[in-house]
C-alpha positions as CSV (number, residue, x, y, z in Angstrom):
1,X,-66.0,151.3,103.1
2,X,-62.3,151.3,103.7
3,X,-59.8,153.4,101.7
4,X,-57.6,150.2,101.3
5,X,-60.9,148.5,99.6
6,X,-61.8,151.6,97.9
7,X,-58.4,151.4,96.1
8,X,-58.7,147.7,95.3
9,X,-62.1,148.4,94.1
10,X,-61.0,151.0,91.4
11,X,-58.1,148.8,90.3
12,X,-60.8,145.6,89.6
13,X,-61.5,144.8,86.1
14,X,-65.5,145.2,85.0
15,X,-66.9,143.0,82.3
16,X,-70.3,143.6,81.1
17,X,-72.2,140.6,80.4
18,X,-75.8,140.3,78.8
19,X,-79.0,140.7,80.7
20,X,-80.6,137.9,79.6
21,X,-78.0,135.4,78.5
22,X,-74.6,135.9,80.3
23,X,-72.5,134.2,78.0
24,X,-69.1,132.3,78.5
25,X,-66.2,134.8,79.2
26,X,-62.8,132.9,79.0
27,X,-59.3,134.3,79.8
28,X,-60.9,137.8,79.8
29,X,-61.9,137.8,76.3
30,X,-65.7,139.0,76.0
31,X,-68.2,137.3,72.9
32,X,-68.9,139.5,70.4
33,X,-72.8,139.5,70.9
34,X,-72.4,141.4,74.4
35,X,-74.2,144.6,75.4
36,X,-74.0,147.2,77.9
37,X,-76.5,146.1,79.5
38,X,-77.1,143.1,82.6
39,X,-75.1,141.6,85.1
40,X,-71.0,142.5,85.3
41,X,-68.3,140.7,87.4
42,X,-65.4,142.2,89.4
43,X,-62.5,140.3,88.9
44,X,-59.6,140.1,91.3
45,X,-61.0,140.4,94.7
46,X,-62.5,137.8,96.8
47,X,-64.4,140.3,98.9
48,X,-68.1,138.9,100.0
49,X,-71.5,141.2,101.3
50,X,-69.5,144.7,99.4
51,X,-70.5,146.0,95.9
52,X,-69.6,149.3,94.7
53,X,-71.6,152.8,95.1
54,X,-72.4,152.5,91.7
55,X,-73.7,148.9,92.0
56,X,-76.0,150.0,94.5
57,X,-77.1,153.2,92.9
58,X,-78.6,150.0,90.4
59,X,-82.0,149.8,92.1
60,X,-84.9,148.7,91.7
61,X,-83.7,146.0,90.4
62,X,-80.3,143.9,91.3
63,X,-81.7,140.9,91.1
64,X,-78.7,138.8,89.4
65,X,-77.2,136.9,90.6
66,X,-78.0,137.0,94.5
67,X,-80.1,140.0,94.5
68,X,-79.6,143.7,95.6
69,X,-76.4,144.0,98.0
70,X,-75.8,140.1,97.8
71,X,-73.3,137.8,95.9
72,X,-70.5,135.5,96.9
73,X,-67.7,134.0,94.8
74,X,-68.9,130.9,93.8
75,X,-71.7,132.6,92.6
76,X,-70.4,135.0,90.4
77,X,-68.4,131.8,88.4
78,X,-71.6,130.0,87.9
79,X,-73.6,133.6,86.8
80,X,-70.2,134.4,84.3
81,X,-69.9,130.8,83.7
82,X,-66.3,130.9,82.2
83,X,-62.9,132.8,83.3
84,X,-61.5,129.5,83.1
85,X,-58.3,130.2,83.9
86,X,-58.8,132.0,87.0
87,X,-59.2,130.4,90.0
88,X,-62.7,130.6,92.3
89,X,-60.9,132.8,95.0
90,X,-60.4,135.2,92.4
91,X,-63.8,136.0,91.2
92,X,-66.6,138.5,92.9
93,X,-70.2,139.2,91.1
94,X,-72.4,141.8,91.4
95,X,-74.8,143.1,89.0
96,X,-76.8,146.3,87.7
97,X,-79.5,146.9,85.3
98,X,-78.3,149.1,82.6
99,X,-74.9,151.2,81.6
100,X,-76.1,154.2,83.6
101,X,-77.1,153.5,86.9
102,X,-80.6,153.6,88.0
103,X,-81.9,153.5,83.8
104,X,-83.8,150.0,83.0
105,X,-82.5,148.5,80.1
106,X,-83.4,149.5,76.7
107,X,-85.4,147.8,73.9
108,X,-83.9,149.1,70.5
109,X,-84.8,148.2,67.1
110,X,-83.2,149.7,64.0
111,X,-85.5,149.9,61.0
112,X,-84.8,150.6,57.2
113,X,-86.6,151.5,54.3
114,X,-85.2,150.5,51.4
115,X,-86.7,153.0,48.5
116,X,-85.4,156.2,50.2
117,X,-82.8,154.6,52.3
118,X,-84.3,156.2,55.6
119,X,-83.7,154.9,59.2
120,X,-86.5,154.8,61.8
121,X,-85.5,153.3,65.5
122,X,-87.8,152.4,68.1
123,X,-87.0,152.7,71.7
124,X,-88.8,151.7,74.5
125,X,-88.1,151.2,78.6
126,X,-88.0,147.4,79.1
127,X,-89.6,147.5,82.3
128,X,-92.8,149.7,81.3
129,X,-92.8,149.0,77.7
130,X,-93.3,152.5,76.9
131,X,-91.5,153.6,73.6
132,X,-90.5,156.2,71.3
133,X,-90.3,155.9,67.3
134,X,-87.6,158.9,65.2
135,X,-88.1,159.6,61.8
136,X,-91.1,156.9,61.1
137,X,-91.8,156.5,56.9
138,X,-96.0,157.1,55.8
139,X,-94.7,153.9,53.4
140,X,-93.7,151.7,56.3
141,X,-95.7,153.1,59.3
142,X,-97.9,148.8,58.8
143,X,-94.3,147.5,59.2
144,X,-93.5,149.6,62.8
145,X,-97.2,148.9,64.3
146,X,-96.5,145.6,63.9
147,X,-93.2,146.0,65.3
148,X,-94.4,147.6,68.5
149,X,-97.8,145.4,68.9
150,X,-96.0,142.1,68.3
151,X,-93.7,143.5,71.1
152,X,-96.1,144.7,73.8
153,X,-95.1,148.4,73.5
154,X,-97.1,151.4,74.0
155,X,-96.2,154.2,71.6
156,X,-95.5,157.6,73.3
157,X,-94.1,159.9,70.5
158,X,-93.2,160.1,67.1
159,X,-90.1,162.0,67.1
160,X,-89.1,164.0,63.7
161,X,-85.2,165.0,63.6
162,X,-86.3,167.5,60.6
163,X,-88.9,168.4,58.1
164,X,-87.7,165.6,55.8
165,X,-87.5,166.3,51.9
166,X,-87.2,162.5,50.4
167,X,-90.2,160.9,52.1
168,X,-93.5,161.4,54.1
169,X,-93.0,161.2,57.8
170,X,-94.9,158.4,59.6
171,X,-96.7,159.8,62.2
172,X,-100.5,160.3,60.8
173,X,-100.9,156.7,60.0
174,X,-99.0,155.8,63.3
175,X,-101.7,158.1,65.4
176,X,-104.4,156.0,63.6
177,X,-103.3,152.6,64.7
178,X,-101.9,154.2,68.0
179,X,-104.3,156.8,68.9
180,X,-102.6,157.8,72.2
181,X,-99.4,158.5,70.6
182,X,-98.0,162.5,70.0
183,X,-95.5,164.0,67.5
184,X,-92.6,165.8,67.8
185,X,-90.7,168.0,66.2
186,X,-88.2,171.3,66.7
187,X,-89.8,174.6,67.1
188,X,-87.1,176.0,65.0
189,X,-89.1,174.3,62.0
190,X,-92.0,175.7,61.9
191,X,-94.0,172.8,61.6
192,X,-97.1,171.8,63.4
193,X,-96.7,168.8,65.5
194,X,-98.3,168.4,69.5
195,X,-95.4,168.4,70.9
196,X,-92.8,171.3,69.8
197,X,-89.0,170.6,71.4
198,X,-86.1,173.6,72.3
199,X,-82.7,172.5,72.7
200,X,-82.4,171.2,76.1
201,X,-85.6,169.5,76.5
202,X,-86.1,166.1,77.3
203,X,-88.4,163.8,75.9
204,X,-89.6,160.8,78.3
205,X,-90.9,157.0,78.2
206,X,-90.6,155.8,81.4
207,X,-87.6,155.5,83.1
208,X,-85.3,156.7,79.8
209,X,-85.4,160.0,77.7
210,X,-84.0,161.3,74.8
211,X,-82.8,165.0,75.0
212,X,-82.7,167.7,72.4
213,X,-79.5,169.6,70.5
214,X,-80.4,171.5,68.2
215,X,-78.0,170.8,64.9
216,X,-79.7,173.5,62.2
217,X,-77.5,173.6,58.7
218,X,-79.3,170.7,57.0
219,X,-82.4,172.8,57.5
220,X,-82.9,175.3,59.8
221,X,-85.2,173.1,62.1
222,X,-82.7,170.0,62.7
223,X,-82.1,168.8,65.5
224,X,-80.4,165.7,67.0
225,X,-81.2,163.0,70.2
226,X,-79.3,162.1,72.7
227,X,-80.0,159.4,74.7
228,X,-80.1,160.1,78.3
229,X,-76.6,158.2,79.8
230,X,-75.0,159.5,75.7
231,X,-74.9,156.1,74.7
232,X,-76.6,156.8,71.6
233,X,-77.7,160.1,69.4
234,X,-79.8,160.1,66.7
235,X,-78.6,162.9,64.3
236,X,-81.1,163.0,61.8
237,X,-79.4,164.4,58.4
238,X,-76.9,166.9,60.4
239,X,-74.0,163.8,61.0
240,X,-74.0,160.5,58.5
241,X,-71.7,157.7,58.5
242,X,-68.7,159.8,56.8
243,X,-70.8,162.6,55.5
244,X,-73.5,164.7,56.6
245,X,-77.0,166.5,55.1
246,X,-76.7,168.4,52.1
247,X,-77.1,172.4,52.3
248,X,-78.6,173.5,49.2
249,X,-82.2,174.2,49.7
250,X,-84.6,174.3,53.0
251,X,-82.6,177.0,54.3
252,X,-79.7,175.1,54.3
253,X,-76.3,176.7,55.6
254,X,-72.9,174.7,55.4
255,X,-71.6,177.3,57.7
256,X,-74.0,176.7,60.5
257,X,-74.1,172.7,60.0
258,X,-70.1,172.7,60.6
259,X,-70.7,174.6,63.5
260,X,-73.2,171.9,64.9
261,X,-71.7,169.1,64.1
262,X,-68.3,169.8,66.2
263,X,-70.3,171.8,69.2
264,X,-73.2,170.0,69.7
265,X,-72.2,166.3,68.6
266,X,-68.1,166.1,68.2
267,X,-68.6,167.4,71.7
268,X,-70.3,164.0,73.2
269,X,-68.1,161.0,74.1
270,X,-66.1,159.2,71.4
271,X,-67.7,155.9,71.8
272,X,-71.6,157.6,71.4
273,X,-72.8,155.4,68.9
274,X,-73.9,157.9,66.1
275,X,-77.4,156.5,64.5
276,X,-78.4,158.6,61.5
277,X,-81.5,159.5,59.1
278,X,-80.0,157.8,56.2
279,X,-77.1,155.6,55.0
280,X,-76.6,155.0,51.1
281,X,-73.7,152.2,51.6
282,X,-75.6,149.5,53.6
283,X,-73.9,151.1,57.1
284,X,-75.8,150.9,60.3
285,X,-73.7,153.1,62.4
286,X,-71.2,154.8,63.4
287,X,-68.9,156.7,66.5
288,X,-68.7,160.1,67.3
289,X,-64.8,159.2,67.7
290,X,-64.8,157.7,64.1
291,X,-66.7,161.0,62.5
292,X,-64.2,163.1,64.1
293,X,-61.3,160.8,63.0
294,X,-62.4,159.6,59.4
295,X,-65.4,162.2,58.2
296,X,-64.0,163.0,55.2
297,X,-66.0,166.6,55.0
298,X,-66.0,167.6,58.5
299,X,-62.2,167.1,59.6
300,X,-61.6,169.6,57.4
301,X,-61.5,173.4,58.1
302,X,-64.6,175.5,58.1
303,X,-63.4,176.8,54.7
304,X,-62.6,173.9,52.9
305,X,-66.2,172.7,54.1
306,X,-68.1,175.0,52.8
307,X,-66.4,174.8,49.6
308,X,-66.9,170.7,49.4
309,X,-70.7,171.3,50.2
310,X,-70.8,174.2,47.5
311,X,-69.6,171.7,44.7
312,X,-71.8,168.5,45.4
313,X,-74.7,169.8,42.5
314,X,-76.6,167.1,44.0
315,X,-79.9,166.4,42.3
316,X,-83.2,167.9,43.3
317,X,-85.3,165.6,45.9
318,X,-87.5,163.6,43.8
319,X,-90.2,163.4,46.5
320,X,-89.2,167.2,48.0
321,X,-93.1,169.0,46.4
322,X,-95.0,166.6,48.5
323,X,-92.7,165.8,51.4
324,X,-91.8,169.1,52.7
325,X,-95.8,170.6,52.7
326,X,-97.1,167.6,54.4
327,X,-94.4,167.3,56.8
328,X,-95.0,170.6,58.1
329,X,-98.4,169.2,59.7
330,X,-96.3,166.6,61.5
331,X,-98.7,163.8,61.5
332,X,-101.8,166.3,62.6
333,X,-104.2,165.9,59.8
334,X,-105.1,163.2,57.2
């Protein structure tokens, strides 16, 4: 490739359209419902049988809209269907697979139970079908195998961010309906589980992971996911939408929760899309740039943190007695 292409290559604009549905895009305004993930379209030079290192690093599968290495101009209109004000000559297509380059796309369902206001997510490779489930609920472990056999997938892990105090983890009645499916949880919490994680680790379905950072301070033991190209983490009780995990029992240290928060999560990119244990306002999610912006606890000072989580005189877990002793076994006995 030329230098003078290269150059014209960096300066193109890249819209990310929709795997499965591309969508109108019209004077360069994208539709709300997009996703990171499908086809894209280079705007600005009508170049034909040339598609970006990155592009090609897509494989196995470029198969919209010409297939791997292929696309012309006319094309790439009818694949983006809109840019209406921009003339044919104007348009090149390619596409890729996911957001990171050589990852198939993701299957990702958020899940909420209502009575302790927990979040599980499933996550599975959409290629293989192989998935993962994070911080499953024993009350709504019928509601996620119907979930995942409705939808063709074939459970892995249960992942555990922490030994939870508010509810009984999922992951015995998941292994009983899913009998090839392991759980997970830290090392640093002691509990029993088949599969024990250190910081660093990387836990596999198919062509996508999840790696480990350890985020201890709610509990000794917590520790967060990050998804493999950072689009995503899953922080358990260590980061919520504008607030984070209590610190008054379960070894809990405000010190050593401040200090995960900003080096192992405010260090990831500002638009990670933060996904956490719990929410108590009806929130979904949230950014690691918004938590660093609007957290009302963690912007402050170490100091003035510690003193905020020293004055909550929250109320004792309701459910703590017979949540913490059988979430120690980590879905390995009845």
């Amino acid at each position: 490739m030329s230098a003078d292409l290269s150059q014209k290559l960096v300066n193109l604009t890249k819209l990310d359209l929709q795997y499965d549905a591309c969508g109108e895009v019209a004077s360069g305004t994208t539709p709300a419902d997009l996703t990171l993930y499908g086809s894209f379209v280079f705007v600005g030079l009508p170049t034909e049988n040339i598609l970006p290192d990155g592009v090609l690093d897509g494989k196995p599968r470029l198969d919209l809209p010409l297939g791997e290495g292929k696309f012309d101009m006319t094309m790439g209109v009818k694949t983006a269907r809109a840019m209406k004000d921009l003339p044919k000559a104007d348009w090149v297509a390619g596409c890729t697979e996911a957001a990171a380059p050589g990852k198939p796309p993701l299957i990702f369902r958020q899940l909420l139970d209502l009575e302790s206001s927990t979040y599980t997510y499933i996550l599975a490779d959409a290629y293989t079908r192989d998935a993962i489930v994070i911080d499953p609920v024993d009350t709504m472990a019928e509601r996620d195998a119907e979930i995942i056999t409705e939808m063709g997938l074939n459970l892995l892990f249960a992942l555990n961010t922490h030994v939870h105090a508010d509810h009984v983890n999922g992951a015995s009645k998941l292994r009983a309906l899913f009998p090839q499916m392991r759980s997970v949880i830290s090392r640093a919490s002691g509990a029993q589980a088949d599969v024990a994680v250190a910081p660093g680790d990387s836990v596999e379905f198919a062509g996508r992971s999840v790696v480990v950072r350890a985020t201890p301070g709610h509990t000794d033991g917590c520790c967060s996911f990050v998804l493999d190209d950072r689009s995503m983490v899953f922080t358990g009780d260590a980061l919520l939408i504008r607030g984070c995990g209590r610190t008054d029992f379960q070894q809990g240290n405000s010190k050593s929760l401040y200090e995960s928060v900003h080096t192992q999560l405010f260090t990831l990119p500002n638009d990670t899309i933060v996904y956490p244990a719990h929410d108590y306002k009806g929130r979904g999610n949230s950014t690691i740039g918004e938590e660093r912006m609007f957290n009302p606890r963690l912007t402050k000072d170490i100091e003035e943190f510690q003193r905020i989580m020293a004055g909550l005189n929250l109320a004792y877990p309701k459910r703590i007695d017979a949540a913490v002793p059988a979430n120690m076994k980590c879905g390995l006995y009845d």
